[in-house]
C-alpha positions in Angstrom: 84.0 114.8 117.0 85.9 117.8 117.9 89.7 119.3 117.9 91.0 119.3 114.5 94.1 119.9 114.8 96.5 120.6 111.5 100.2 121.4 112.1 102.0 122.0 109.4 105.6 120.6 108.8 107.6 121.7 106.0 104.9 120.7 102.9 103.3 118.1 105.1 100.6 118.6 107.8 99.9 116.4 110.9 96.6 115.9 112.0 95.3 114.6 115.2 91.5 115.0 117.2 89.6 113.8 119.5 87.7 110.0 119.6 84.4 110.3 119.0 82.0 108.1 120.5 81.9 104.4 119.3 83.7 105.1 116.0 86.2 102.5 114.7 87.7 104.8 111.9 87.9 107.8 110.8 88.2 108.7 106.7 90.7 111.6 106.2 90.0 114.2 103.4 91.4 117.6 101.6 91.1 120.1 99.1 92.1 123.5 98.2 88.7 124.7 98.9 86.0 124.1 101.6 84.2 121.6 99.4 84.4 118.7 101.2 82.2 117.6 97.4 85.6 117.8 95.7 88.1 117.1 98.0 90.6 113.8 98.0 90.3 111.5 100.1 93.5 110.3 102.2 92.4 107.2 103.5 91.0 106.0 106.6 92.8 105.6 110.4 92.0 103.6 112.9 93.7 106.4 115.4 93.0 109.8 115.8 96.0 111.0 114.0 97.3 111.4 110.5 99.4 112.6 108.2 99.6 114.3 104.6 102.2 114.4 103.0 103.7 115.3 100.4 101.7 118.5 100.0 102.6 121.3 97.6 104.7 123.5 99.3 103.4 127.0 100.9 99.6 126.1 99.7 96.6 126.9 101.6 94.6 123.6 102.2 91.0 121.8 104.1 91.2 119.1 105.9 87.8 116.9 107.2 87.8 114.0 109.4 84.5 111.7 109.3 84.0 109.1 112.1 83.2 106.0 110.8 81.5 102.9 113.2 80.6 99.3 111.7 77.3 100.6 110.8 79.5 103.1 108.2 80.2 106.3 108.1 78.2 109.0 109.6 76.7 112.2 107.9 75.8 113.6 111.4 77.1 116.8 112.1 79.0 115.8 114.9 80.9 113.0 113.3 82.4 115.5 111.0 85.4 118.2 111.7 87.2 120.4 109.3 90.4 123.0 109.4 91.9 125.3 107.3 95.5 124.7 106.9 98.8 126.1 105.2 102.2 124.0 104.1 105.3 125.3 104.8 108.1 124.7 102.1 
């Protein structure tokens, strides 16, 4: 999975990325470090965009996307992308 995109909008960020291959979903996490261990999950999509909100306002964040198939979801590296991001207010 590549292309991570986070854009922030006011203390919200939209994601979106690109499909990767035979995935069904995709879990959504963050965190205020890059510890995917102790980050929050967001939920799952069935597309390849999301959003979080609300955020705190003007707070550095990490986002991770996992693809997910019907055999679950995958630990491979390339199922996996991750972006540091920052809210607005």
């Amino acid at each position: 999975m590549q292309n991570l995109v986070a854009t922030q909008d006011g203390a919200g960020l939209d994601l979106t990325w690109d499909a990767a291959p035979n995935a069904t979903s995709y879990e959504v996490f963050y965190g205020l470090t890059d510890d995917l261990a102790v980050a929050a999950s967001a939920g799952a999509s069935t597309v390849t965009c999301a959003r979080l909100s609300p955020l705190d306002a003007n707070t550095a964040y990490w986002v991770w996307v996992r693809a997910a198939s019907v055999r679950g979801a995958s630990d491979s590296p390339g199922a996996f992308a991750s972006v540091p991001a920052q809210t607005g207010e």
